[in-house]
N, C-alpha and C positions, 0 to 999 in steps of 0.2 A: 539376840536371845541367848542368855545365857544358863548351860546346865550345870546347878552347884552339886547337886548327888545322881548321878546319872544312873544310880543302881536303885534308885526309889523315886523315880520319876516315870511314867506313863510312856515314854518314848521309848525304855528302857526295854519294856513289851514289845515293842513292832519288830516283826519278822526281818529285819535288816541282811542285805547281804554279807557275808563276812570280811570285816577290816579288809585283809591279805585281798582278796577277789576285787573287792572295789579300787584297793588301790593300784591293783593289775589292771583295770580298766581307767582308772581316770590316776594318774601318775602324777599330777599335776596338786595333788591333795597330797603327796608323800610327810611334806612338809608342816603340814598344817598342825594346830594344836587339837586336843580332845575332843573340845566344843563344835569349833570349826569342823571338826571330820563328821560328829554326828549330826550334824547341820547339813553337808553335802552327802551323807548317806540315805537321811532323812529324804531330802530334796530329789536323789538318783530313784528310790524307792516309790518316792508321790509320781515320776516323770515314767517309770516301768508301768505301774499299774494305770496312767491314763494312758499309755499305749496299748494296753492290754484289752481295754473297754474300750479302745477306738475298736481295736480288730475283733470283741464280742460282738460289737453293734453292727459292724459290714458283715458278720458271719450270720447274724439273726436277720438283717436283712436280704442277705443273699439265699436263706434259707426260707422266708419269705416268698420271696421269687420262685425258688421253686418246688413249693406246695403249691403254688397260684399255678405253675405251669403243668407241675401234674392233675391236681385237679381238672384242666382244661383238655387235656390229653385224653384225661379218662371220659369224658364226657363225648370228647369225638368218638374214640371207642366204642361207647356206648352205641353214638347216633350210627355209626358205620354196621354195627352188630346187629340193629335194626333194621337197617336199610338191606343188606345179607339175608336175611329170614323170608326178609318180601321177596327177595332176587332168588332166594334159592323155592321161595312156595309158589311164585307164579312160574317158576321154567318146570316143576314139578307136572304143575297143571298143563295138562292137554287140549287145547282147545279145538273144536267139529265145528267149521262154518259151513251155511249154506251158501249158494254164488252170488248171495244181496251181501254176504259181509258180516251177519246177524249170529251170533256164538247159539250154533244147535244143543251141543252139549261137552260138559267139559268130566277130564277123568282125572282124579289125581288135585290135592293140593285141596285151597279155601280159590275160592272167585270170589276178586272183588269188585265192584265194577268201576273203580278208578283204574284196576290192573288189564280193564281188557280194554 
């Protein structure tokens, strides 16, 4: 591929990192001509941004994970905060048996009669 006016070409636009920087990074390009450098600048720029979107998509899916894990969390919560209410309404209630076992009467709290 060859660039004949690189100041009115389309490439010319892309955010590119600066000469001087890339060629601190990749040294082996000092030598190159015009073309050639915006070719591997071009190529370093396409090679950033698909690492970029690899680490977008493990971070959407790690974030993923854990809305699914809150979610799941707060639902225990839930059921546990439930389960509390019962534990704290039946020890509330006071239960009067007679000597057959038979609930006389109860003070305090709801009765339910799965709780007695």
């Amino acid at each position: 591929m060859l660039i004949e006016d690189a100041s009115s070409h389309n490439y010319s636009k892309l955010p590119l990192i600066p000469v001087e920087d890339f060629l601190a990074l990749h040294p082996e390009h000092a030598d190159a001509d015009e073309n050639a450098l915006w070719i591997a600048r071009i190529d370093h720029e396409h090679a950033e941004r698909q690492a970029l979107e690899e680490q977008r998509l493990a971070l959407l899916k790690k974030k993923q994970g854990l809305i699914a894990d809150n979610k799941k969390r707060k639902d225990d919560l839930a059921n546990l905060d439930k389960d509390l209410e019962k534990f704290i309404d039946v020890s509330l209630t006071l239960y009067y048996f007679d000597i057959t076992g038979q609930v006389l009467m109860t003070i305090g709290g709801e009765t339910h009669p799965e709780d007695v």
